[in-house]
Phi, psi and omega in degrees: 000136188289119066099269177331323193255278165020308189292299189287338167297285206290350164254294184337309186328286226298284169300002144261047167225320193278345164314304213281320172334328204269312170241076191243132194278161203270182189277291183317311163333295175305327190239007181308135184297168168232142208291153157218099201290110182264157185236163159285127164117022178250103199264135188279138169216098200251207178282111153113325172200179178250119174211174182215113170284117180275315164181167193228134182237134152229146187223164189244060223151093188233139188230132176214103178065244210290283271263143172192150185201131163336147177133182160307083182251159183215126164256112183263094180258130187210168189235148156196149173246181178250145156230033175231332222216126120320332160206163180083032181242112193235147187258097176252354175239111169230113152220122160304102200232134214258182172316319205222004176211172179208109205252134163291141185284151202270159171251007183273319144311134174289155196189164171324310189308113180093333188292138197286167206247107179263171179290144176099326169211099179326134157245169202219157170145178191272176176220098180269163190206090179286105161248184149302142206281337166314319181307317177280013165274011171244208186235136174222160167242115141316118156238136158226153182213188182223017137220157248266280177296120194244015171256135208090006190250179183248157154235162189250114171273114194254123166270124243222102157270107183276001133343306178273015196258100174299105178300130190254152191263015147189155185225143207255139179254167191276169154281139191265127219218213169237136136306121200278099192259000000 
């Protein structure tokens, strides 16, 4: 075999090896949640439950009954269900996530966060997201899932410009409840 064409093999390789590199998917990749893009007043129905994002508030100043606190807030009023499980189906993952960071809905108000879901009959209340005041000047996406860990899960993904949001100087969370349909 001639030098040259040895040569011309031996890059050919070189350049399928570094294609399959490229598109071979990362370990993140491989365990990436799978996204399911929801509007408000629309219900996402993804493995295990359902929901419909109702609206979204922000204040500066969020109250759920006795219990309120100062701050940024971004409020999320939503309906959700279970569509599998009679029980042990809990709406356990909410975080608002920005280029580089991601706040979890506070747990210090009562709220949606953790309540358990049955088939059939939606429950409705809020979700609060104590940020930085820096913060609403951007684009977020609201994920929610039902499990703690969403990888490898479905998520329901809301995209959020808060930009377009007024802010009110108190936002009220709904109580949480069963839905009145």
């Amino acid at each position: 075999m001639r030098r040259w064409m040895t040569w011309a093999i031996g890059l050919a390789l070189v350049g399928g090896a570094w294609g399959v590199i490229q598109v071979t998917p990362t370990q993140d990749d491989a365990e990436a949640p799978f996204p399911l893009v929801a509007e408000i007043d629309q219900t996402a129905t993804a493995r295990g439950f359902a929901v419909t994002v109702t609206d979204v508030r922000l204040g500066s100043r969020a109250v759920a009954g006795a219990w309120s606190a100062e701050g940024t807030w971004l409020v999320v009023d939503l309906e959700a269900e279970a569509t599998q499980e009679e029980t042990g189906t809990l709406l356990a993952h909410a975080e608002l996530v920005f280029d580089d960071a991601a706040y979890r809905a506070s747990e210090r108000p009562a709220s949606l966060l953790r309540t358990g879901l049955t088939p059939g009959i939606p429950r409705e209340g809020s979700l609060a997201f104590e940020l930085p005041p820096d913060v609403v000047s951007g684009t977020a996406t609201l994920e929610l899932g039902v499990n703690d860990d969403p990888r490898l899960d479905s998520l329901v993904t809301l995209p959020i410009d808060l930009r377009a949001l007024e802010p009110a100087d108190e936002v009220e969370l709904l109580a949480t409840g069963w839905a009145q349909r």
